[in-house]
C-alpha positions in Angstrom: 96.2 188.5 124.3 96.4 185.8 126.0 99.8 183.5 125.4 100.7 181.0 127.1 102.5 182.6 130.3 99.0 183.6 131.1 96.9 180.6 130.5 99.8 178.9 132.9 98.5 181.8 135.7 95.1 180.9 134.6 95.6 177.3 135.6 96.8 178.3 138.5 93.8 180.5 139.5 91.8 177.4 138.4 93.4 175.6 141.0 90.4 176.9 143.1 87.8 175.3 141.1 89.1 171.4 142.0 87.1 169.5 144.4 83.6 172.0 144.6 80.5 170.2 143.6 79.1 172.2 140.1 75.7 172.6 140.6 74.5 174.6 137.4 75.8 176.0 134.5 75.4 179.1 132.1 76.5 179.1 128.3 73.3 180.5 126.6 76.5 181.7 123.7 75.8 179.1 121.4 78.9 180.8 119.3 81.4 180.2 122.0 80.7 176.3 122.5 83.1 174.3 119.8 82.9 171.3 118.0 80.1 169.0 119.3 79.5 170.9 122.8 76.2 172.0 123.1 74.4 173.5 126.3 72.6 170.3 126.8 75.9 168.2 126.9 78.0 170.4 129.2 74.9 170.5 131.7 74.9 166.5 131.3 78.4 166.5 131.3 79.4 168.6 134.3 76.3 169.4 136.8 76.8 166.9 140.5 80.2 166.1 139.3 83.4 168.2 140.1 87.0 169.2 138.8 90.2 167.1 139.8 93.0 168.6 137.9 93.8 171.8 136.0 96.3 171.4 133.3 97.5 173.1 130.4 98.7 172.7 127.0 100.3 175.6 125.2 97.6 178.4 125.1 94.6 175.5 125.9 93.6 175.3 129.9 91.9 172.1 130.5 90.2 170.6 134.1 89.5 167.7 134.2 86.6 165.9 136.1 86.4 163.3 138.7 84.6 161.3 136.0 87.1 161.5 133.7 85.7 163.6 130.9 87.2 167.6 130.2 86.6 170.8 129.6 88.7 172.5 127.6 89.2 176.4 127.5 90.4 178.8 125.0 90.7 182.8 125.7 91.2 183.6 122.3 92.6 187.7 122.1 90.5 189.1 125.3 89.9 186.1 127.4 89.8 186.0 131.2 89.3 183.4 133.9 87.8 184.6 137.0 87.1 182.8 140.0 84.8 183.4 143.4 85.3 187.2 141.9 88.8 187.4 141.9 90.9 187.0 138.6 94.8 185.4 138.2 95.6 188.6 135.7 93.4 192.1 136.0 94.2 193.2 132.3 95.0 191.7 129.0 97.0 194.1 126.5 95.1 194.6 123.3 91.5 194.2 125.6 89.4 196.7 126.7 89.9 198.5 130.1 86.4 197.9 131.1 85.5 195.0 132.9 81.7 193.9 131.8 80.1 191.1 134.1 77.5 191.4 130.3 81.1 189.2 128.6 80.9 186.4 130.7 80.6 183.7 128.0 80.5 180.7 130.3 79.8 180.2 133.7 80.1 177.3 136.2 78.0 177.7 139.7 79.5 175.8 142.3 77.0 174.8 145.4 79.1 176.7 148.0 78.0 179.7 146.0 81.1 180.4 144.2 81.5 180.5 140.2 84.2 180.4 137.7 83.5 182.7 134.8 85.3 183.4 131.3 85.1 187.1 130.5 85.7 187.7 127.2 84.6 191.1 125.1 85.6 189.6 121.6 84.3 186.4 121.7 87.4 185.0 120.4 87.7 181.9 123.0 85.5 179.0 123.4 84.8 175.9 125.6 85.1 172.5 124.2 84.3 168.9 125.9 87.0 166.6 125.1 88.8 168.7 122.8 92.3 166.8 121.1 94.8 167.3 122.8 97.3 165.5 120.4 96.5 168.2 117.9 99.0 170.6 120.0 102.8 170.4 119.4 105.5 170.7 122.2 104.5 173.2 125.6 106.6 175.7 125.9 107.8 175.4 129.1 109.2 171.7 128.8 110.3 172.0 125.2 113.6 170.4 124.7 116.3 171.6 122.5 116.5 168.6 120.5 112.6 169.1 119.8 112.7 172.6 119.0 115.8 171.3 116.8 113.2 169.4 115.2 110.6 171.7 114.8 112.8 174.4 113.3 115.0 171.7 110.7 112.2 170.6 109.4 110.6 173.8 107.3 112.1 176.5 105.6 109.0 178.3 106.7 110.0 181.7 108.2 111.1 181.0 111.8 108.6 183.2 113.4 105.4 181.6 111.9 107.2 178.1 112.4 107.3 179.3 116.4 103.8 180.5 116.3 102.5 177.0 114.7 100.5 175.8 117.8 101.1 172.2 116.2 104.9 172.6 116.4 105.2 174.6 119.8 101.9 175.3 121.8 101.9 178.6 123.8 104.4 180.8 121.9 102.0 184.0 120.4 103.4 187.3 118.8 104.5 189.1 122.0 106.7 186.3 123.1 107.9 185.6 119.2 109.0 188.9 118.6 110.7 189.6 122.0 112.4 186.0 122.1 113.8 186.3 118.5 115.0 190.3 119.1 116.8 188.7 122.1 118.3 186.0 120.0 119.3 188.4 117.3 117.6 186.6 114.8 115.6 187.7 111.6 111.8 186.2 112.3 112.0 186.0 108.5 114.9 184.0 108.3 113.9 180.0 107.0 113.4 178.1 109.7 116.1 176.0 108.3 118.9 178.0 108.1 120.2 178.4 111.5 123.4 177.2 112.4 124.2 174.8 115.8 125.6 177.6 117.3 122.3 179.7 116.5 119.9 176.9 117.4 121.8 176.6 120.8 121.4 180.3 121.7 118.2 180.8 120.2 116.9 177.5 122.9 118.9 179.2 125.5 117.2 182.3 125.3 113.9 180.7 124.6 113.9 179.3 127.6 115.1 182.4 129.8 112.6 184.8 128.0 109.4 182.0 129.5 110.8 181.8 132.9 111.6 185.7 133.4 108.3 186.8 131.8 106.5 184.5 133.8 107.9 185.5 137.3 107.4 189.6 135.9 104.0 188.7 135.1 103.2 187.8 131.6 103.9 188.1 128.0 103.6 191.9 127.5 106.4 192.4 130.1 109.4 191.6 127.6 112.2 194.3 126.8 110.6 195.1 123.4 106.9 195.7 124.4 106.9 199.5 124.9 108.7 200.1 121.6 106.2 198.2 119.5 104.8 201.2 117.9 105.0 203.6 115.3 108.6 204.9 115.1 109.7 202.5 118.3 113.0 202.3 119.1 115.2 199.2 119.1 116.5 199.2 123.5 119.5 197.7 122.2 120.5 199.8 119.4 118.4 203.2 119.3 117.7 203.1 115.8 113.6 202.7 114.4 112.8 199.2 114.4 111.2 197.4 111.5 107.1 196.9 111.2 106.1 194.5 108.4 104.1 190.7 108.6 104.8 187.6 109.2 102.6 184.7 108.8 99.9 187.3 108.7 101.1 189.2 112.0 102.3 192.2 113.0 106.3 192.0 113.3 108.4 194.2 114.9 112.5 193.9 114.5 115.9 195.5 114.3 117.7 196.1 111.3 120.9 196.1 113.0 121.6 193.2 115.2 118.5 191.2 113.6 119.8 191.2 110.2 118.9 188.3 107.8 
């Protein structure tokens, strides 16, 4: 699914939608427009104008327009931004391996004859004008360690759902949880509150070097721990079966040895 390392390459494919004049849109899925958007509105909203800036806020890409208003875009489990034809990331793990033009859910024509399109089989995404931003807790890649100190001291929440609260950190989802807390050596069970200074330090540490180096590999599914998250997997760092149970309602994946509560 889409985490945040790839909604930051999305923004950066989305780079080549500023400055083109929009001249028509298509978002005829009524289910995939949230809040207050409606057809009607986006048409009003965005036809004759254009995009200035693409930012992003945890897993939320939003462009904003040269009149001041935005579009916000979410990619839910299977979501994919393609531009002029050409897409920032070809697959998605957990998506299908087909590519159906019949799952664009939203379309915007430009009048040099290009498009941006969000292709997405599940339906799990959506577009939103004006969506809150101040509903989204700290990005992941500016984060500082005295913020995450303060995300993580304040809840006795297990640590892992405390990571995965987009109101606390936005962008962290279960691939980069599970591989950042293996590398950490920490239980994603654990109370949030428990960790010690010294833990905290190496957890931020770590936190930090798991983003960068999955971002410059290529995305979230590219961590140490991915190909052993599966049925009788493997810890890399010790050989023996690592552990499958939920946390927060998701599928967790951890060591018994050097993860130990």
């Amino acid at each position: 699914m889409p985490e945040g390392i790839e909604v930051e390459y999305y923004r950066r494919g989305a780079e080549a939608a500023l400055s083109r004049t929009i001249s028509s849109i298509v978002a005829d899925d009524s289910l995939y427009l949230k809040g207050q958007t409606s057809r009607h509105l986006l048409e009003e909203t965005l036809v004759g104008s254009s995009f200035l800036h693409a930012k992003r806020i945890g897993k939320l890409l939003y462009l904003e327009t040269v009149d001041g208003e935005i579009l916000g875009i979410r990619f839910g489990m299977t979501g994919r931004i393609i531009i002029d034809g050409s897409a920032p990331i070809k697959f998605l793990e957990y998506s299908s391996e087909r590519d159906e033009p019949s799952w664009d859910r939203f379309v915007v024509h430009f009048s040099d004859g290009g498009s941006m399109r969000i292709r997405d089989p599940r339906r799990l995404g959506g577009v939103e004008l004006n969506p809150d931003l101040s509903s989204l807790g700290f990005d992941l890649y500016v984060v500082t360690e005295q913020e995450l100190l303060s995300v993580l001291m304040g809840s006795s929440r297990p640590i892992k759902a405390r990571l995965m609260d987009q109101s606390r950190v936005a962008g962290l989802g279960n691939l980069l949880a599970d591989e950042i807390l293996w590398r950490s050596s920490i239980d994603p069970r654990r109370p949030s509150d428990s960790l010690s200074k010294d833990e905290m330090r190496t957890l931020y540490k770590l936190f930090l070097k798991t983003i960068n180096e999955l971002t410059s590999l290529g995305g979230s599914h590219m961590g140490s721990l991915q190909d052993h998250r599966v049925g009788g997997g493997l810890c890399p760092k010790d050989g023996i079966p690592l552990e499958r149970y939920k946390v927060g309602g998701r599928t967790t994946y951890s060591c018994p040895e050097h993860q130990k509560g």
